[in-house]
N, CA, C and O of each residue as an XYZ file, in Angstrom:
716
protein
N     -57.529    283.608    -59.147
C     -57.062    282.271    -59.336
C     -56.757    281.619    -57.982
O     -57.286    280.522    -57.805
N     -56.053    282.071    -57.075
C     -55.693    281.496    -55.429
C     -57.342    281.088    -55.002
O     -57.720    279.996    -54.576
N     -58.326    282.520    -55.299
C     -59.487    281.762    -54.781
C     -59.837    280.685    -55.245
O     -60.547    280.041    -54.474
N     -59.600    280.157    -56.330
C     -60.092    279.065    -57.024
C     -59.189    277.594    -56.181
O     -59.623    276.527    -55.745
N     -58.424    277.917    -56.211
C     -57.079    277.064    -56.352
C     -57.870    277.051    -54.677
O     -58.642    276.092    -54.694
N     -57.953    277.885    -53.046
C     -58.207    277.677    -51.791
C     -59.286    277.217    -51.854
O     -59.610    276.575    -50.855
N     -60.435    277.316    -53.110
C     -61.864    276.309    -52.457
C     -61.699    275.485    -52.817
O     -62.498    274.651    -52.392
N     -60.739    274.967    -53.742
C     -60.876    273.354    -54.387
C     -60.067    272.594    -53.222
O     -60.260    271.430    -52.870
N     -59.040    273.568    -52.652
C     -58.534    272.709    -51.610
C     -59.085    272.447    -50.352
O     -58.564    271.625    -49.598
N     -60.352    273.233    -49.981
C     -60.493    273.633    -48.798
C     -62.285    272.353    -49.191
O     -62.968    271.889    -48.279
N     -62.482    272.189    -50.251
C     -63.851    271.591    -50.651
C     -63.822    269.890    -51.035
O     -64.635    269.062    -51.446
N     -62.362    269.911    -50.634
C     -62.520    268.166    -51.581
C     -61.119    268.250    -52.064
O     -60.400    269.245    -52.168
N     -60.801    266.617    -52.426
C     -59.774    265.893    -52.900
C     -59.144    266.714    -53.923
O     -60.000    267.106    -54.715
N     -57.981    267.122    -54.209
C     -57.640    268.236    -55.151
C     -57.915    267.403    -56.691
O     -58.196    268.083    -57.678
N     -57.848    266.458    -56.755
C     -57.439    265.391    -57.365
C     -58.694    265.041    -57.998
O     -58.608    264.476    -59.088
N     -59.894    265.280    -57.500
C     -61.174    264.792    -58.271
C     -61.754    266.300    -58.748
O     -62.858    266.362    -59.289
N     -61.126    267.246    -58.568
C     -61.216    268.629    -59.299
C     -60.720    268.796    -60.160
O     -61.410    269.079    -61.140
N     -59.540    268.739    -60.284
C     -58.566    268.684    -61.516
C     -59.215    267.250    -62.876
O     -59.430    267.496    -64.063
N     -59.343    266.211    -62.373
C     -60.141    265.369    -63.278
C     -61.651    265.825    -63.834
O     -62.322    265.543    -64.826
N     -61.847    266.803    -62.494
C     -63.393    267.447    -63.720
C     -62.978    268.602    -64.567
O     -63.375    268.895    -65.695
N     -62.401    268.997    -64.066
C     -61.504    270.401    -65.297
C     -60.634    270.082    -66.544
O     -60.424    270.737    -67.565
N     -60.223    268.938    -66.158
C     -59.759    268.044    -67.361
C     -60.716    267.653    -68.384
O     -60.417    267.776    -69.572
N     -61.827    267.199    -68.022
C     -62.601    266.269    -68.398
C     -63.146    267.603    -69.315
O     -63.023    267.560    -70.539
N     -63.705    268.696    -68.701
C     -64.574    269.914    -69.127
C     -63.319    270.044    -70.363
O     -63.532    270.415    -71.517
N     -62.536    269.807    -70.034
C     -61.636    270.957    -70.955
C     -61.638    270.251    -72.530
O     -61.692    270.792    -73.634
N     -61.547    268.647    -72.093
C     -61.475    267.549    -72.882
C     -62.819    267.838    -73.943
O     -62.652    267.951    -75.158
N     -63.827    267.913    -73.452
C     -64.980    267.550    -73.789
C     -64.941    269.446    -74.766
O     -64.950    269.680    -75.974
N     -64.917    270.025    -74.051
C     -65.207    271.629    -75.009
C     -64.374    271.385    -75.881
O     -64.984    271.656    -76.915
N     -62.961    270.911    -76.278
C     -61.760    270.811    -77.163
C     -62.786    269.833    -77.928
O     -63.403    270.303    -78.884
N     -62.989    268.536    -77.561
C     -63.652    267.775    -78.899
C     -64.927    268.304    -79.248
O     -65.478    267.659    -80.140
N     -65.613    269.358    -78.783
C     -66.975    269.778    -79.470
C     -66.270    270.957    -81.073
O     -66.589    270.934    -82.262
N     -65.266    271.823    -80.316
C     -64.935    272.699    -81.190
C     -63.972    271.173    -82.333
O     -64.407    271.199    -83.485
N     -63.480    270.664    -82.234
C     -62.952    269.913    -83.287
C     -63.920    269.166    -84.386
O     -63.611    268.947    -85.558
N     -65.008    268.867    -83.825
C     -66.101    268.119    -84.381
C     -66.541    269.465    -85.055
O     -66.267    269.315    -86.246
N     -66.963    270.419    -84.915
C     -67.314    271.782    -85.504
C     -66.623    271.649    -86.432
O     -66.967    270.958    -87.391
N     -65.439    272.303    -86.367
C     -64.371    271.989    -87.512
C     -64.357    271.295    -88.736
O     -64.450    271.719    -89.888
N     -64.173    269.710    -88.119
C     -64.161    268.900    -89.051
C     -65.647    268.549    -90.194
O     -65.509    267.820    -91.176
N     -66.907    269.163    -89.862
C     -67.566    269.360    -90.260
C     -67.528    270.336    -91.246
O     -68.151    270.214    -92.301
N     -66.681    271.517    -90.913
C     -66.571    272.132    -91.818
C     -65.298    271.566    -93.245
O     -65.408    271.281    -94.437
N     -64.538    271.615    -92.571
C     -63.742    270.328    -93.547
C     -64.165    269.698    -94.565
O     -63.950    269.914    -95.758
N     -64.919    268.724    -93.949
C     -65.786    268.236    -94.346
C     -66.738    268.100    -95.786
O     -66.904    267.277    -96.686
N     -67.327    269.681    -95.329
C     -68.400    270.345    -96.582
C     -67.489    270.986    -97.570
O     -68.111    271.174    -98.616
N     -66.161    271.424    -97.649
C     -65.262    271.697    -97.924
C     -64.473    270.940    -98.808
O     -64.147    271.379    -99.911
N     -64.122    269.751    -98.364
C     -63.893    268.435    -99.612
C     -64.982    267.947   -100.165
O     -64.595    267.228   -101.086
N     -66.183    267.939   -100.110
C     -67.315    267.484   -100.511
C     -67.937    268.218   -102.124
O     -68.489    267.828   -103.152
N     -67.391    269.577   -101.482
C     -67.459    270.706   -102.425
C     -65.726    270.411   -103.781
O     -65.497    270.581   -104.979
N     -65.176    270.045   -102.881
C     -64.206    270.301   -103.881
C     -64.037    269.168   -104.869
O     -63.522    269.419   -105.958
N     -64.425    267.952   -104.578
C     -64.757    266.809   -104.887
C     -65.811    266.907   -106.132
O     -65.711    266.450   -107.271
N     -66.641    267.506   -105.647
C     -67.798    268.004   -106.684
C     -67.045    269.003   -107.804
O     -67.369    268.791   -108.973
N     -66.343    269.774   -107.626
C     -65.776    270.559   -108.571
C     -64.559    269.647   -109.660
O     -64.468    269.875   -110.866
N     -63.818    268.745   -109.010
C     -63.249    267.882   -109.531
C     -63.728    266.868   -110.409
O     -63.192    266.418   -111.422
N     -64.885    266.553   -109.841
C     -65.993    265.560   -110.940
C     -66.155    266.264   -112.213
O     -65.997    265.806   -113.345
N     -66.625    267.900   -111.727
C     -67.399    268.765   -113.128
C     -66.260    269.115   -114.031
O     -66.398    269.473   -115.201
N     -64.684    268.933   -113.153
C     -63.977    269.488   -114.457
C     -63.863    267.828   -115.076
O     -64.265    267.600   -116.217
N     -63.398    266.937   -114.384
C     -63.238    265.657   -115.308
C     -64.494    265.595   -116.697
O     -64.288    265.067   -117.790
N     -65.684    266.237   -116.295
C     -66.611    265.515   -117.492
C     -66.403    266.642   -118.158
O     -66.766    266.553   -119.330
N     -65.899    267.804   -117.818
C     -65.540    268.824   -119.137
C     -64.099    268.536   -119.782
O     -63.903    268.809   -120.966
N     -63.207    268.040   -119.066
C     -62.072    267.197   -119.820
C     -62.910    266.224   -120.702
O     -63.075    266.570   -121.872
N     -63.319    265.348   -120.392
C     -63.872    264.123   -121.233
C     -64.481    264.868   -122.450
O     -64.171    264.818   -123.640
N     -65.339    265.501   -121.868
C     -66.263    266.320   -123.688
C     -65.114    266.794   -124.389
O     -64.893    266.299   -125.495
N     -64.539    267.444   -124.054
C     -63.457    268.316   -124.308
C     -62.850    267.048   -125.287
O     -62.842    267.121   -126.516
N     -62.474    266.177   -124.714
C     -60.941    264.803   -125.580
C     -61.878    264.412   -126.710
O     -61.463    264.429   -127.869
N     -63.122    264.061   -126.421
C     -63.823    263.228   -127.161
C     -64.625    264.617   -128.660
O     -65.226    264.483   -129.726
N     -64.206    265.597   -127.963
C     -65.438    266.632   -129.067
C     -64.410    266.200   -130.821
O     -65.092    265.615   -131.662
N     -63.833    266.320   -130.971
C     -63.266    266.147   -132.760
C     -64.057    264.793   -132.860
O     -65.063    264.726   -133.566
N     -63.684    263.925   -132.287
C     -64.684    262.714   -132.527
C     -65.671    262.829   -132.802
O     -66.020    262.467   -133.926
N     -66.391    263.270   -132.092
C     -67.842    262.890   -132.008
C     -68.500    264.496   -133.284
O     -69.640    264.581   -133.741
N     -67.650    265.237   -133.467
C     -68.311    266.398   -134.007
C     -67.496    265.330   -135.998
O     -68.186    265.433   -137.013
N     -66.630    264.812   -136.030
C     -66.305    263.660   -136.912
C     -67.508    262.589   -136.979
O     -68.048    262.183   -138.008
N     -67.675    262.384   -136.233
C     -68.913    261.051   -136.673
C     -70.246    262.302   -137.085
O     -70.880    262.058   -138.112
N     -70.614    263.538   -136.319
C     -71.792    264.006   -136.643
C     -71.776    264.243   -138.198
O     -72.764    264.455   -138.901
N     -70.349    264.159   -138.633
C     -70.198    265.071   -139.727
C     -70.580    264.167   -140.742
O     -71.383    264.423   -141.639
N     -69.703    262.602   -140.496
C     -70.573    261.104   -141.064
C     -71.856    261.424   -141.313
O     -72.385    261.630   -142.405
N     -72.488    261.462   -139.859
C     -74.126    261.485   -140.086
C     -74.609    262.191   -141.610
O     -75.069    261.840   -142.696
N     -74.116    263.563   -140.808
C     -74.599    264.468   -141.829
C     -74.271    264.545   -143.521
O     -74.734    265.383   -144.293
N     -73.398    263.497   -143.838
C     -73.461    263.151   -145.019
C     -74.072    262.168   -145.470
O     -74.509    262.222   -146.619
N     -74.205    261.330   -144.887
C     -75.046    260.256   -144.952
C     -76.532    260.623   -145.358
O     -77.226    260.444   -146.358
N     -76.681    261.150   -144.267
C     -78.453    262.453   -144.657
C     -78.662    262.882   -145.637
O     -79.752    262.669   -146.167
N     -77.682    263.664   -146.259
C     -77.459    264.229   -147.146
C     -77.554    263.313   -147.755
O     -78.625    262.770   -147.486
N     -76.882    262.665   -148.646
C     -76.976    261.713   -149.430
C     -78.254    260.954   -149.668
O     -78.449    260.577   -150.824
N     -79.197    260.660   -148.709
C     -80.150    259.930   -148.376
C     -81.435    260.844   -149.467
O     -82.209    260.522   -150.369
N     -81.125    261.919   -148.839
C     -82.001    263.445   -149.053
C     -81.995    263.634   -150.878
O     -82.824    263.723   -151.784
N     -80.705    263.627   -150.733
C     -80.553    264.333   -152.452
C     -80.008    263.518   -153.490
O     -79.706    263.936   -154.608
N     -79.847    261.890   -152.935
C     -79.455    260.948   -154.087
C     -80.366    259.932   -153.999
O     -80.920    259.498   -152.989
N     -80.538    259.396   -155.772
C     -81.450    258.145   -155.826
C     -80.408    257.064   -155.559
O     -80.582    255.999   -154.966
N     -78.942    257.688   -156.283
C     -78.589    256.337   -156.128
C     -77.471    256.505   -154.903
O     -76.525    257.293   -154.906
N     -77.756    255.747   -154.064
C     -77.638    255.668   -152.593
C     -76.467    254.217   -152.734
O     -76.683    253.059   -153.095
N     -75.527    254.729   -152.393
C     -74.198    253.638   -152.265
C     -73.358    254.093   -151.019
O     -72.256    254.641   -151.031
N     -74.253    253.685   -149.770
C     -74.123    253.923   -148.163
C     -72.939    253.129   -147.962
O     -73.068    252.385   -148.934
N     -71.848    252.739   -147.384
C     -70.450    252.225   -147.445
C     -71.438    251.192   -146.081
O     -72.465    251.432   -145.445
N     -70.621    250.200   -146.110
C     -70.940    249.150   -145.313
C     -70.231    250.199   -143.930
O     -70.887    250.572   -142.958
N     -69.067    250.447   -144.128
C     -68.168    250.834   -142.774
C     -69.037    251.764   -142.034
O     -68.959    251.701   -140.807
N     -69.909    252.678   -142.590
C     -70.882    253.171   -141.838
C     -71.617    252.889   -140.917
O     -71.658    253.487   -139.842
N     -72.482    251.653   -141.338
C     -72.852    250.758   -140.297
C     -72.733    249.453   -139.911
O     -73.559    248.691   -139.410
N     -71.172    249.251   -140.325
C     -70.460    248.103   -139.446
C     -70.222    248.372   -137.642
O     -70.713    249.154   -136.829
N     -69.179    247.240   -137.574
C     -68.803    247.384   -136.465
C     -68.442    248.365   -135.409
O     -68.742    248.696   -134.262
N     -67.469    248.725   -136.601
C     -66.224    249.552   -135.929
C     -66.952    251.198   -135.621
O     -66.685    251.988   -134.715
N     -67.735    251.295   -136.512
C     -68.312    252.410   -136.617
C     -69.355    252.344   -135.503
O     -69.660    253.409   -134.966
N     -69.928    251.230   -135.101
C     -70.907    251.220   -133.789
C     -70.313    251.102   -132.494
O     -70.905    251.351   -131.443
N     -69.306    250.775   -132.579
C     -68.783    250.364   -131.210
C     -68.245    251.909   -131.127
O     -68.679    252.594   -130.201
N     -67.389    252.445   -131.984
C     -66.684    254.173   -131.658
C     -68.076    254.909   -131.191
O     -67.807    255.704   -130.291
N     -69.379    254.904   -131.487
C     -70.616    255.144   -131.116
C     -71.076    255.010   -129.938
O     -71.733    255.876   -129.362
N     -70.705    253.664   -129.367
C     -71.257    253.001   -128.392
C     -70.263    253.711   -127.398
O     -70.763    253.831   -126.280
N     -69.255    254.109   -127.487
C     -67.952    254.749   -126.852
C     -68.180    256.135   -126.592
O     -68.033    256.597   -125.461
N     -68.660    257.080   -127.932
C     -68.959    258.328   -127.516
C     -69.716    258.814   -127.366
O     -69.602    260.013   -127.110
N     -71.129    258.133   -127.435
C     -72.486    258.712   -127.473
C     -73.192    258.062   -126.484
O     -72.555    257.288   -125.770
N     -74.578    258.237   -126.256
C     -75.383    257.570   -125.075
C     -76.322    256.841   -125.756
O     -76.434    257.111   -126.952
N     -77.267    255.691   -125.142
C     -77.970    254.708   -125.444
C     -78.816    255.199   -127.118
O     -78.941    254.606   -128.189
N     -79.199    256.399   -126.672
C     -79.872    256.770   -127.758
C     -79.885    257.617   -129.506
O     -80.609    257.725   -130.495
N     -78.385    258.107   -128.922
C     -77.595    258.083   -130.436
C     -77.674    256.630   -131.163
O     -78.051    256.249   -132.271
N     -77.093    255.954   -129.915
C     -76.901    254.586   -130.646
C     -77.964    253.452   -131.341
O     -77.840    252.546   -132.165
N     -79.144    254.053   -130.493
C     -80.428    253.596   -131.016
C     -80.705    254.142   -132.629
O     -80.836    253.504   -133.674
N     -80.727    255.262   -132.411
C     -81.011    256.120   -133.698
C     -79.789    255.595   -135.241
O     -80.243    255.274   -136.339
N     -78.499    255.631   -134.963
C     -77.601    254.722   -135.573
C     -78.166    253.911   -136.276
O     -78.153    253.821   -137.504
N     -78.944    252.980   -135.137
C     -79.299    251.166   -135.813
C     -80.359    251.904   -136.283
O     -80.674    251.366   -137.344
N     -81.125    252.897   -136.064
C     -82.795    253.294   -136.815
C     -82.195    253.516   -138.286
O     -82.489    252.861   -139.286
N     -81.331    254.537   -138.202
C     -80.878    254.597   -140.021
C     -80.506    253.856   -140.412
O     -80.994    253.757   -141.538
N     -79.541    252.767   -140.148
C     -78.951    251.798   -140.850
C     -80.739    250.989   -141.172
O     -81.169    251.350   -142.268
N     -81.378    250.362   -140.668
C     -82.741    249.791   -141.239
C     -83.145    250.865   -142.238
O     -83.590    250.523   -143.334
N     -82.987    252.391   -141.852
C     -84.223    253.277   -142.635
C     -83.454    252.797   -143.804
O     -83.923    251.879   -144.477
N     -82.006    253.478   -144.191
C     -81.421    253.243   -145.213
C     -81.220    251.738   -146.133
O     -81.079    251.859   -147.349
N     -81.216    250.972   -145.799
C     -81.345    249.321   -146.182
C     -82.878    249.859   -147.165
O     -83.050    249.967   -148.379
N     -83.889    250.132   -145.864
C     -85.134    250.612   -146.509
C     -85.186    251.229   -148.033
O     -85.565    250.817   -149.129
N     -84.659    252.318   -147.568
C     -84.449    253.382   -149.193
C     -84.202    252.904   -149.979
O     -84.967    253.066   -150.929
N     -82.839    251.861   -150.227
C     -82.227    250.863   -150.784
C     -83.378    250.094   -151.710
O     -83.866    250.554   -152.742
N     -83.624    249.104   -151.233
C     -85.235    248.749   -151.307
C     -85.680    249.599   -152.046
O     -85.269    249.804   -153.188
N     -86.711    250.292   -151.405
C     -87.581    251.728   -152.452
C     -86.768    251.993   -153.424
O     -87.418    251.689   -154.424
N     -85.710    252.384   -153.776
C     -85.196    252.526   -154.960
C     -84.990    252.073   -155.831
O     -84.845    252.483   -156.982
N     -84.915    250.352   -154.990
C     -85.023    249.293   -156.481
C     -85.893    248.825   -157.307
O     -85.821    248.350   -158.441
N     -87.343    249.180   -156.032
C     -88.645    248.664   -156.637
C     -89.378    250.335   -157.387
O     -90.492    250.626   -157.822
N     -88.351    250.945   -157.260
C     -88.394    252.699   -158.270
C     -88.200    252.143   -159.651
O     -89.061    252.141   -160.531
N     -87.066    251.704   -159.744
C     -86.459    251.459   -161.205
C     -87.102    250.175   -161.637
O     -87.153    249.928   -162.842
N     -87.625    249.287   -160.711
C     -88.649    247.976   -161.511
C     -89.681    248.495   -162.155
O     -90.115    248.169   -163.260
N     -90.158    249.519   -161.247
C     -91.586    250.223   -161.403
C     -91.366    250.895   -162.561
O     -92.325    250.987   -163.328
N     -90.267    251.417   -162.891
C     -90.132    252.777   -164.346
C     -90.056    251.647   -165.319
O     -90.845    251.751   -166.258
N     -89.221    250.497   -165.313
C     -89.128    249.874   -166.135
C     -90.544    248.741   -166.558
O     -90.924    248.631   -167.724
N     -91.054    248.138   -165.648
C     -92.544    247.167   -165.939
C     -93.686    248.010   -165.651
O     -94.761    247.578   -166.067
N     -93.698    249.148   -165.015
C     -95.053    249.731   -164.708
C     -95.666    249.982   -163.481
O     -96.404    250.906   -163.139
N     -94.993    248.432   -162.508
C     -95.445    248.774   -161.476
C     -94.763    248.053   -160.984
O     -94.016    247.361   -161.676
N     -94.782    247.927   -159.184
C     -93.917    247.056   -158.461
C     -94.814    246.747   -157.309
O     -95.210    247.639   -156.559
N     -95.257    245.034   -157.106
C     -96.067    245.064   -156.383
C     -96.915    245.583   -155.812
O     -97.102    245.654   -154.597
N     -97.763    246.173   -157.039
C     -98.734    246.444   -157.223
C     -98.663    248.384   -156.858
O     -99.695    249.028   -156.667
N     -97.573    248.875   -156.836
C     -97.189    250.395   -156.532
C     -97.038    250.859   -157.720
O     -96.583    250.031   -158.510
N     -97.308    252.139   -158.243
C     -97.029    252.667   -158.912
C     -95.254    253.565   -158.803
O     -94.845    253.822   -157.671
N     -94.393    253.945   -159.998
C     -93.503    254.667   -159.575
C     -93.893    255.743   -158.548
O     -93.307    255.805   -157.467
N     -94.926    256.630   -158.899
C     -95.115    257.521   -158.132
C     -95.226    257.061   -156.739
O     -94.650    257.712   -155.868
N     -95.901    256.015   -156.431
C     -96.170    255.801   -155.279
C     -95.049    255.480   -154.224
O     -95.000    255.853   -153.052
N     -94.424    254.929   -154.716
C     -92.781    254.443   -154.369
C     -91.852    255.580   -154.507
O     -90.758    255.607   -153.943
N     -92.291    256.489   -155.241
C     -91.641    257.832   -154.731
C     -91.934    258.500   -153.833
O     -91.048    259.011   -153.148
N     -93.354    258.714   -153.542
C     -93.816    259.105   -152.551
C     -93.826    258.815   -151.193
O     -93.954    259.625   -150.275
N     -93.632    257.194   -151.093
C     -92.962    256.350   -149.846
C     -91.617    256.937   -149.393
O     -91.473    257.332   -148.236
N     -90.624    256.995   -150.311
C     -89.379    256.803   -150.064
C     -89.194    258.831   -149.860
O     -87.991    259.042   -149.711
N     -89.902    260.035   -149.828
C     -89.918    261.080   -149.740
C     -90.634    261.121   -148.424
O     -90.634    262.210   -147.851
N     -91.310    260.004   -147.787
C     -91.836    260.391   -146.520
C     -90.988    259.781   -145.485
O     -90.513    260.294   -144.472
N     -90.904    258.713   -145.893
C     -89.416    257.902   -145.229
C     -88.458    258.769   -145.297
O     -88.026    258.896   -144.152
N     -87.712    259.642   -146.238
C     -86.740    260.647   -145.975
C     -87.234    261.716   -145.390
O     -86.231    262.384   -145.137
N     -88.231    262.341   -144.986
C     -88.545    263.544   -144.254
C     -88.303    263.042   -142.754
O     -87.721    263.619   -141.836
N     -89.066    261.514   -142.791
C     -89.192    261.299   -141.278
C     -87.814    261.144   -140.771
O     -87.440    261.760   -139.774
N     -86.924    260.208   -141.534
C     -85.642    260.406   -141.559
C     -84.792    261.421   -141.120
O     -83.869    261.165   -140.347
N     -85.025    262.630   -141.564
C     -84.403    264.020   -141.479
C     -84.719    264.345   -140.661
O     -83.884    264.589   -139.790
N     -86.110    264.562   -140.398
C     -86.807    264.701   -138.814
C     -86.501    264.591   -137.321
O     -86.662    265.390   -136.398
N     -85.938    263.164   -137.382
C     -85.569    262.450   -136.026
C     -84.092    262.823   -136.237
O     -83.431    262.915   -135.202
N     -83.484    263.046   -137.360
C     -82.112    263.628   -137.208
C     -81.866    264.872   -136.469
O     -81.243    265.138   -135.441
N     -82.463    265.463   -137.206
C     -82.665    267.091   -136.633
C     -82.917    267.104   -134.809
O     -82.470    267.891   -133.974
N     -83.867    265.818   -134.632
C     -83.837    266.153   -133.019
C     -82.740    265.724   -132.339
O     -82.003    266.302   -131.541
N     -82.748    264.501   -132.828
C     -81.231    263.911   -132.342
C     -79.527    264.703   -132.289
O     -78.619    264.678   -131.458
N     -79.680    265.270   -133.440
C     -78.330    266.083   -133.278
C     -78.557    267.366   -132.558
O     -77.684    268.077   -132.060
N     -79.729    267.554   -132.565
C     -79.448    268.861   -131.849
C     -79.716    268.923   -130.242
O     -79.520    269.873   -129.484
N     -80.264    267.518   -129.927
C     -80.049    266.741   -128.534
C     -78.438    266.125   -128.281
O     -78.020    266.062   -127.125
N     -77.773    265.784   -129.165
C     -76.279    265.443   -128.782
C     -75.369    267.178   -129.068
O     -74.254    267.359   -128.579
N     -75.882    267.967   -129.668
C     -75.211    268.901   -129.811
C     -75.108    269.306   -128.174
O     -74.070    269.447   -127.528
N     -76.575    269.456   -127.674
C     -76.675    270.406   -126.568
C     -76.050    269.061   -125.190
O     -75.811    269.393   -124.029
N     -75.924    267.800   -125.651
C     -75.056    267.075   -124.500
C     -74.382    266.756   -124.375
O     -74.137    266.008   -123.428
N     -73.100    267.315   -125.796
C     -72.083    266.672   -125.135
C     -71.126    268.204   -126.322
O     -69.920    268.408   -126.186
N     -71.743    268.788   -127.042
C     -70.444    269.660   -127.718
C     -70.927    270.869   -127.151
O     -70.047    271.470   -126.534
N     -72.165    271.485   -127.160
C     -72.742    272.910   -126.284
C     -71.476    273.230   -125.038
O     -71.050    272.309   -124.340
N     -70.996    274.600   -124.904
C     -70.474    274.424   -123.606
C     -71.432    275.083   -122.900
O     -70.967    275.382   -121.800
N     -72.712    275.495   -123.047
C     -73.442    275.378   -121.655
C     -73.447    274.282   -120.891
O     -73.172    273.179   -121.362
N     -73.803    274.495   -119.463
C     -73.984    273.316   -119.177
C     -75.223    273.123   -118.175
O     -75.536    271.997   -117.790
């Protein structure tokens, strides 16, 4: 150390040595801090990310009785569709209140499918009336009963069909706990 300390004195201004040893010292201290904070960094980035994944497993989590409650709607509704002629679908089904709690717990395309049954069913509705015109005069614009049975049995398969994908596409996105 004296040697250090006799060439800086013996080589130059003590004073513009000490400002480069400063400077060195300055400069290595902010490289290792920048290191650091990088790591930091990836560190909240990460934890941030873990905080997101539990919030949307809270959310499934608050919302699952709901939404496994409306599937259960569905699935009577289906039912009903499936195994009754006479079809007395409650307005509240596909009112408001019932689309907007939809529009709240499900994604664009539950909600699509929603408005698809409410038309299919209106539909059935329909077919069923021009069923009982048909048993009673013979025919119904120009359909036979059978034929109007046969409509309203393909309309309910297709019905059941797009159900089946649909719930078992909201099963696996929002009640499945895989993830």
């Amino acid at each position: 150390m004296e040697y250090i300390a006799n060439w800086i004195t013996n080589h130059g201004d003590t004073t513009d040595w000490l400002m480069v040893l400063i400077t060195f010292i300055y400069v290595v201290a902010t490289v290792i801090i920048c290191h650091y904070n990088g790591k930091s960094a990836k560190s909240a980035e990460k934890q941030v990310a873990e905080v997101i994944h539990q919030q949307k497993q809270n959310v499934r989590i608050q919302f699952l009785d709901k939404r496994i409650e409306i599937i259960s709607c569905f699935d009577d509704v289906i039912n009903k569709l499936m195994n009754d002629w006479e079809v007395d679908i409650q307005d509240s089904f596909f009112g408001s209140l019932m689309s907007n709690k939809i529009k709240a717990l499900f994604d664009d395309d539950f909600v699509s499918f929603h408005n698809y049954l409410g038309k299919a069913v209106k539909k059935i509705i329909i077919l069923n009336g021009d069923y009982d015109h048909a048993e009673r005069r013979g025919d119904c614009n120009g359909r036979s009963p059978e034929d109007i049975r046969v409509e309203r049995e393909n309309l309910c398969d297709e019905i059941l069909e797009k159900y089946i994908v649909e719930k078992n596409r909201i099963f696996d996105l929002y009640i499945s706990c895989d993830e």
